[in-house]
C-alpha positions as CSV (number, residue, x, y, z in Angstrom):
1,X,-14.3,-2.6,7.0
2,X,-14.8,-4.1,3.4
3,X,-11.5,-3.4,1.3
4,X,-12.6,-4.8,-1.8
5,X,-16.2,-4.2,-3.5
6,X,-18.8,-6.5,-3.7
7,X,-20.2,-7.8,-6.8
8,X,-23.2,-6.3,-6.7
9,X,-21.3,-2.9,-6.3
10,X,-19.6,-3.1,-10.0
11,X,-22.6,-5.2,-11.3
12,X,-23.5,-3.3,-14.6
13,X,-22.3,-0.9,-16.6
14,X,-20.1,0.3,-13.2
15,X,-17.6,-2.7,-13.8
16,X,-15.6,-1.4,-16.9
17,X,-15.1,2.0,-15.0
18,X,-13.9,0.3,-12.2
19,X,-11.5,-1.5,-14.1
20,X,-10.6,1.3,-15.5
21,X,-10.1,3.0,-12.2
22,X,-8.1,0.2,-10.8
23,X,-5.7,0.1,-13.7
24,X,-4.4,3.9,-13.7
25,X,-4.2,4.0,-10.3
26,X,-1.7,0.8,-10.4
27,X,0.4,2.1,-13.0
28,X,1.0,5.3,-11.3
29,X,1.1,3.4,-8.0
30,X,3.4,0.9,-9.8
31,X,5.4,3.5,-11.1
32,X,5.9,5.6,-8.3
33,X,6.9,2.6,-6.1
34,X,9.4,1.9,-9.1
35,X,10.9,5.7,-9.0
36,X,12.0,5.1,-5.1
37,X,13.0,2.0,-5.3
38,X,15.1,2.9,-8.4
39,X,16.8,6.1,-6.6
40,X,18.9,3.7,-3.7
41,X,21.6,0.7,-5.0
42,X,20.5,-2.2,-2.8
43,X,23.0,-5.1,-1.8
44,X,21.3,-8.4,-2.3
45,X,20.6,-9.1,1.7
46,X,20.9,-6.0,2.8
47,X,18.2,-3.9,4.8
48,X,15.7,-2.8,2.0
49,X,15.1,1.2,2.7
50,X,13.2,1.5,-0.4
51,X,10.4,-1.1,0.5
52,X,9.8,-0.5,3.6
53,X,9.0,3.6,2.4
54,X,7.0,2.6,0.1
55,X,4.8,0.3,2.9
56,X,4.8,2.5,5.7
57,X,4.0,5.5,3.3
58,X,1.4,3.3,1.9
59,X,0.1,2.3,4.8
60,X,-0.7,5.8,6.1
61,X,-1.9,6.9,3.1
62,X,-4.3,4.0,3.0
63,X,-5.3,5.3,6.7
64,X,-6.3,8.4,5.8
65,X,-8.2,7.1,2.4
66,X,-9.7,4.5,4.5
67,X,-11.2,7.7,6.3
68,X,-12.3,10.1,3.8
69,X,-13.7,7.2,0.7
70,X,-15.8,4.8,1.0
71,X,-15.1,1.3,0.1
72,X,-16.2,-0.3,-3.2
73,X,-16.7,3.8,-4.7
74,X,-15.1,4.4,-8.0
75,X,-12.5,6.4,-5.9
76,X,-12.0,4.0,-3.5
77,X,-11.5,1.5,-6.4
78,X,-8.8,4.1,-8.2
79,X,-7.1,5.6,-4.7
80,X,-7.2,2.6,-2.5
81,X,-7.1,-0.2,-4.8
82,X,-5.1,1.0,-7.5
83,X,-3.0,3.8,-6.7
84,X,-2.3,3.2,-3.2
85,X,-2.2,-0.7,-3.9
86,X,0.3,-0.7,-6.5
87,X,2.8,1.8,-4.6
88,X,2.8,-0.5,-1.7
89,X,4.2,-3.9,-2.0
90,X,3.8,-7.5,-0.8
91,X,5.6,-9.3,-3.2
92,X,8.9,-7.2,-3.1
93,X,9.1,-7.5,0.6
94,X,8.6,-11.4,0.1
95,X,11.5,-11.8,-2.4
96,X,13.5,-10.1,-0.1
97,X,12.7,-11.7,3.1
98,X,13.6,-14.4,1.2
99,X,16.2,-13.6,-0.5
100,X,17.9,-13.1,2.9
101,X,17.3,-16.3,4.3
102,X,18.8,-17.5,1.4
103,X,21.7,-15.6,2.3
104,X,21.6,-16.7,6.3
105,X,20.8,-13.3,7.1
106,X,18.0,-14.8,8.9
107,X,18.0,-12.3,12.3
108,X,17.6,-9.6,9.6
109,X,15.1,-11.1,7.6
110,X,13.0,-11.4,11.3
111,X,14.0,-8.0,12.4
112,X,12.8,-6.3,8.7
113,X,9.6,-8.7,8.7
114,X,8.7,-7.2,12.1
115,X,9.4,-3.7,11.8
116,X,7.3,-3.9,8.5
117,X,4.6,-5.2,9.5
118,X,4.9,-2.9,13.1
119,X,5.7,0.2,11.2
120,X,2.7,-0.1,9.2
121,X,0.1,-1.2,11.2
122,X,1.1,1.9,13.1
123,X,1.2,4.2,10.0
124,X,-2.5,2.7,9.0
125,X,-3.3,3.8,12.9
126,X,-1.9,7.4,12.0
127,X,-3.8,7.8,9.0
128,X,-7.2,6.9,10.6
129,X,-6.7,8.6,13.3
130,X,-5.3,11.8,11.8
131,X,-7.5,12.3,9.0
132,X,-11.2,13.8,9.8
133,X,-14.0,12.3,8.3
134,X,-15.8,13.6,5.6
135,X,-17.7,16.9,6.7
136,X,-15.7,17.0,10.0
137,X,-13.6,20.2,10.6
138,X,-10.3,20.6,11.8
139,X,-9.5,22.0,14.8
């Protein structure tokens, strides 16, 4: 599956709506991600609840988008890309993988790494697998 559109896909006039696209969808994405992570009080090492929503959510999400758009589409570009991609977070989780090694909380650091990345390869499975295709009813 291609995540990301080719060149020859936004070739043209489609770029600047793509960009366009990809730039609301973050900063509702982004802001979204910033309302839940702004609702808990995290303890610098602590187990980060607030990330790992975000991911699995955005992981499933992702799932079922993955199902019902097709990649390198001006939806795809504003769901997938933007939206979905600026809710979910690789950078946060690094910081804080790190940050707990920092703090020699490394068995948690491990343990949160794993479950992430377990949890939402899962949630991406649930999302495919839940979500009919276009066309296809549900039963």
């Amino acid at each position: 599956m291609q995540l990301f559109p080719s060149p020859s896909q936004i070739a043209g006039q489609a770029l600047p709506r793509a960009i366009v696209a990809v730039a609301l969808g973050g900063a509702f994405g982004a802001s979204g991600r910033w309302a839940v992570g702004s609702t808990y009080d995290i303890t610098p090492g602590a187990w980060p609840w607030p990330t790992l929503i975000v991911n699995i959510v955005g992981c499933l999400l992702i799932g079922g988008a993955a199902r019902r758009l097709r990649p390198g589409s001006l939806q795809w570009n504003g769901i997938v890309t933007g939206l979905l991609g600026g809710f979910t977070t690789m950078s946060t989780f690094a910081v804080e993988l790190n940050e707990m090694a920092d703090l020699d909380r490394t068995g948690t650091a491990v343990a949160y790494g794993a479950v992430t990345l377990a949890a939402g390869a899962v949630a991406l499975g649930l999302g495919l697998a839940f979500t009919p295709s276009p066309g296809q009813r549900s039963t």
